[in-house]
PLY file of the C-alpha trace (Angstrom):
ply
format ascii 1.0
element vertex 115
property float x
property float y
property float z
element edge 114
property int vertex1
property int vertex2
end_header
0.00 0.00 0.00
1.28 3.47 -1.03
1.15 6.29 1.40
2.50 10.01 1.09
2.42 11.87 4.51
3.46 15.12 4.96
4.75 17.49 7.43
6.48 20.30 8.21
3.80 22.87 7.67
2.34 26.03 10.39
2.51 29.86 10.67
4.53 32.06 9.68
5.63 35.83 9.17
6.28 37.36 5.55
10.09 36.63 5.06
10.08 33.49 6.91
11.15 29.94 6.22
9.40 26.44 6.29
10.17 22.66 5.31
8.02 20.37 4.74
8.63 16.84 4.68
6.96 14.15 2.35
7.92 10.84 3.98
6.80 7.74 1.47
6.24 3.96 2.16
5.94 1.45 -0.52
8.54 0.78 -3.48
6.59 3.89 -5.60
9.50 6.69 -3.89
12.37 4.89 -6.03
10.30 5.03 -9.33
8.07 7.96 -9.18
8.31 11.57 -9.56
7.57 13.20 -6.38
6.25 16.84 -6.55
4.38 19.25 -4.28
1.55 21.10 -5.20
-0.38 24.33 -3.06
-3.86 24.70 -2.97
-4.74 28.32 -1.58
-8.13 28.97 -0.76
-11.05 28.55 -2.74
-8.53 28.02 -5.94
-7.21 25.04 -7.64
-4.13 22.70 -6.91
-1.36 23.61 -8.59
2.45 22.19 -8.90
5.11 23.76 -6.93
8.02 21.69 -7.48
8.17 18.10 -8.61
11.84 15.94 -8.76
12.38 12.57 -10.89
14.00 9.55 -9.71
16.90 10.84 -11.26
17.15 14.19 -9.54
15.93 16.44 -12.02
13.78 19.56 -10.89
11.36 21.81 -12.24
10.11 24.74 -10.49
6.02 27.00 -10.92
7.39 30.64 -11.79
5.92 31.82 -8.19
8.85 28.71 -6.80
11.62 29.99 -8.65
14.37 31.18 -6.36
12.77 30.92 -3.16
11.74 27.19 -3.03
14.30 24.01 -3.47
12.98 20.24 -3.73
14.84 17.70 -2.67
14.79 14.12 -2.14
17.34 11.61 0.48
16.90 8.12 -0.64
18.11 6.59 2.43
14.79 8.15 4.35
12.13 7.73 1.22
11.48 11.25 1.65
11.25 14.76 -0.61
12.04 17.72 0.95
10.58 21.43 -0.08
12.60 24.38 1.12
10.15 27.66 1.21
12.35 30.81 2.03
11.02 34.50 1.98
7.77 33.15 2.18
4.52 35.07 0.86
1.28 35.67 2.23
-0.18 34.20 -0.96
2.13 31.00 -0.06
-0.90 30.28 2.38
-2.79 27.09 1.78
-2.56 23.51 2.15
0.50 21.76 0.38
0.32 18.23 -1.03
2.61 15.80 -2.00
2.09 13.62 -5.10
3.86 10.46 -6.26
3.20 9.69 -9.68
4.34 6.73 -12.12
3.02 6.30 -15.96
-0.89 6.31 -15.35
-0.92 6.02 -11.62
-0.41 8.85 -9.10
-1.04 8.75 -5.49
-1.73 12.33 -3.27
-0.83 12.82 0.61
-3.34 14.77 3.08
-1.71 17.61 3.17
0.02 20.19 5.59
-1.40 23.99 6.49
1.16 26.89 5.57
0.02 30.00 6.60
1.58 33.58 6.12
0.44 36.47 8.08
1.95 39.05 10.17
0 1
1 2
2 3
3 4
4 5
5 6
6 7
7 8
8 9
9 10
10 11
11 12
12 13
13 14
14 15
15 16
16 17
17 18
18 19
19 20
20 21
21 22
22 23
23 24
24 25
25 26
26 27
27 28
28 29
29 30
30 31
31 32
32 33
33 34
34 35
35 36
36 37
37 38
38 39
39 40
40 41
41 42
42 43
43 44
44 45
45 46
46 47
47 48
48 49
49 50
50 51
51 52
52 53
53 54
54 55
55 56
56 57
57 58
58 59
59 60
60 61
61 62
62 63
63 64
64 65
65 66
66 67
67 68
68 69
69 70
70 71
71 72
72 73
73 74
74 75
75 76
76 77
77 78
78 79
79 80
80 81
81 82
82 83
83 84
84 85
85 86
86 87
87 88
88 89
89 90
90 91
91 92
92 93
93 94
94 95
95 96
96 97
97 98
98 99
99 100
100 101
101 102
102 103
103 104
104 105
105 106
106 107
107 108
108 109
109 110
110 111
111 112
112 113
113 114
């Protein structure tokens, strides 16, 4: 059975610093792509960051400089570095492990940014 669970997330002031933690079980973490996507409220899921097996990354624009993805095989785990966080960063982050036509989503962990 597959499970993603993540953690890491809470409150936060504008300039501020997070990581969250994606910690897999199963076989899928050595042959998926594992990426993180943030949900803000009352708009859609959308992709963060996402790394390969392989260790390539891709970044959203909004991620670009300010958020690194990261993965240590040893633990199963991906990794998302949020620095100079936003208070449009808010929202629920999820982790997704996905492999040809099957994907699998965590729960989820709350970021929010306020002063």
């Amino acid at each position: 059975q597959v499970q993603l669970v993540e953690s890491g997330g809470g409150e936060v002031q504008p300039g501020g610093s997070l990581r969250l933690s994606c910690a897999t079980s199963g076989r899928i973490f050595s042959i998926a792509t594992i990426s993180w996507h943030h949900q803000a409220p009352g708009k859609q899921r959308e992709l963060v960051a996402a790394i390969s097996t392989r260790g390539s990354r891709n970044y959203s624009d909004s991620a670009k400089g300010r958020f690194t993805i990261s993965r240590d095989n040893a633990k199963n785990t991906v990794y998302l570095q949020m620095n100079n966080l936003k208070p449009e960063d808010t929202g629920v982050y999820y982790c997704k492990a996905a492999r040809d036509s099957s994907y699998y989503w965590g729960k989820g962990t709350l970021v929010t940014v306020s002063s």
